[in-house]
C-alpha positions as CSV (number, residue, x, y, z in Angstrom):
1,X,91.9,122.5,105.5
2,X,93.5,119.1,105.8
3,X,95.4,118.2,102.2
4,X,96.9,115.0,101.7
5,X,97.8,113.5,98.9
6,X,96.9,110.0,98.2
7,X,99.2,107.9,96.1
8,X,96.8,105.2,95.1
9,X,97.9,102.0,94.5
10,X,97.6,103.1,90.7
11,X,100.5,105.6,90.0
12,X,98.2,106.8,87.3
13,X,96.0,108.2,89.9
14,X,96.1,110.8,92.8
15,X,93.3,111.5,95.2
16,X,93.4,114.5,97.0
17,X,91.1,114.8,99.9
18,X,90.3,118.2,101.0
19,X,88.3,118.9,104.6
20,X,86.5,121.9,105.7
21,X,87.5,122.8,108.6
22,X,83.6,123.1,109.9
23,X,83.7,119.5,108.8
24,X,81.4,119.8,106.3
25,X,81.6,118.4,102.5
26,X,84.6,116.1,102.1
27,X,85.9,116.7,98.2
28,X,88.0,114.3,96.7
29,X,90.5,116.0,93.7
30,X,91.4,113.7,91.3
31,X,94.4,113.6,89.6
32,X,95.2,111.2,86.2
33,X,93.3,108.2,84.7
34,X,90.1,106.6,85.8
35,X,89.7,103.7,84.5
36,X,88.6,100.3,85.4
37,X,92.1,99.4,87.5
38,X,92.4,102.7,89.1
39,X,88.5,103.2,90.2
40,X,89.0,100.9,93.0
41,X,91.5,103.0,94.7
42,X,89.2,106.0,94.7
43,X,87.0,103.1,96.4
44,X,88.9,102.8,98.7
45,X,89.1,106.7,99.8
46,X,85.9,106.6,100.0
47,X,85.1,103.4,101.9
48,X,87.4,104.2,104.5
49,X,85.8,107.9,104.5
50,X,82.4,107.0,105.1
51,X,83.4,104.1,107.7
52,X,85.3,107.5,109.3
53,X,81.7,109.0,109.2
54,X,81.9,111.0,106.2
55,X,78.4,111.4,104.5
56,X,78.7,113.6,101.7
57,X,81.3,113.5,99.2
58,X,82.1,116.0,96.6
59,X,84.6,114.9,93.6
60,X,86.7,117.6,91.7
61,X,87.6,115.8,88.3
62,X,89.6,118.7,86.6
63,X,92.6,117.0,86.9
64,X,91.2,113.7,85.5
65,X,92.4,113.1,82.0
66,X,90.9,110.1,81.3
67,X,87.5,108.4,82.5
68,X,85.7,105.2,81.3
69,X,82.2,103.9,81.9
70,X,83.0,101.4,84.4
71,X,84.5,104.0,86.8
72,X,80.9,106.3,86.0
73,X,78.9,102.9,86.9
74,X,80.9,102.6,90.2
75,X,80.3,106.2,90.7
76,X,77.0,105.1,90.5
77,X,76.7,102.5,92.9
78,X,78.9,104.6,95.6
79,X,76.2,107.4,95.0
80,X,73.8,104.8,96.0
81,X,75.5,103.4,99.2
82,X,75.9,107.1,100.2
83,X,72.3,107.4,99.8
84,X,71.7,104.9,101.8
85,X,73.3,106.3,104.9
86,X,71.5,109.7,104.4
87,X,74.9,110.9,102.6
88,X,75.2,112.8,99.3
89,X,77.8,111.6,96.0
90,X,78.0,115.1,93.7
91,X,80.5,115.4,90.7
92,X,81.3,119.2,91.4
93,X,83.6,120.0,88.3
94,X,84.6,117.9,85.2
95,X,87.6,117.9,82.7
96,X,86.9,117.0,78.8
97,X,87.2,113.7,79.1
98,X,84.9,113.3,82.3
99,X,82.0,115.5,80.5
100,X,82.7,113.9,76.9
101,X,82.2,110.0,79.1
102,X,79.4,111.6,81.4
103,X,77.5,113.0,78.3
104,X,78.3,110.0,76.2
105,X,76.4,107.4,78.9
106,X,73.4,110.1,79.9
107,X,74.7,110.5,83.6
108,X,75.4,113.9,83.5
109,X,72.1,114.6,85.2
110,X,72.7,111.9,87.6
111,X,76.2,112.2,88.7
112,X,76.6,115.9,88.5
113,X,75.3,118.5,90.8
């Protein structure tokens, strides 16, 4: 499996993309704070993997120790621009603070899988 660390351009935030190797399920481990500055880097990663042709996504947000709405909204909205390709957004684990924000909105049964 191909891991590369991604130093966003938020040093409170680490992406972690993690391939298959059938090329499957692209997850993305996050590392740190996501909040309204750091979401966009995770925009990024995932922008430049769906324009890679990437088409499902899987996010791993154990290591995330801090989430706000905005960043579940934009979740939202990439879940959507996935869709519209035919691809797939899934929140496969949570931390605390992910669950406690996810629970606090109603999105858990949107967001997670």
């Amino acid at each position: 499996m191909d891991r590369v660390a991604i130093h966003s351009s938020d040093p409170r935030l680490t992406i972690q993309p993690i391939r298959p190797p059938n090329g499957g399920t692209l997850t993305l481990a996050l590392t740190g704070e996501l909040d309204v500055h750091s979401v966009t880097s995770l925009c990024d990663v995932a922008v430049a993997s769906v324009e890679s042709g990437v088409r499902r996504l899987r996010l791993d947000m154990t290591g995330v120790t801090m989430c706000d709405n905005g960043s579940l909204y934009m979740l939202l909205g990439l879940q959507h621009a996935l869709r519209a390709t035919g691809g797939a957004l899934a929140i496969a684990t949570t931390s605390a603070p992910v669950e406690s924000a996810l629970t606090a909105n109603g999105l858990s049964h949107l967001l997670e899988n």
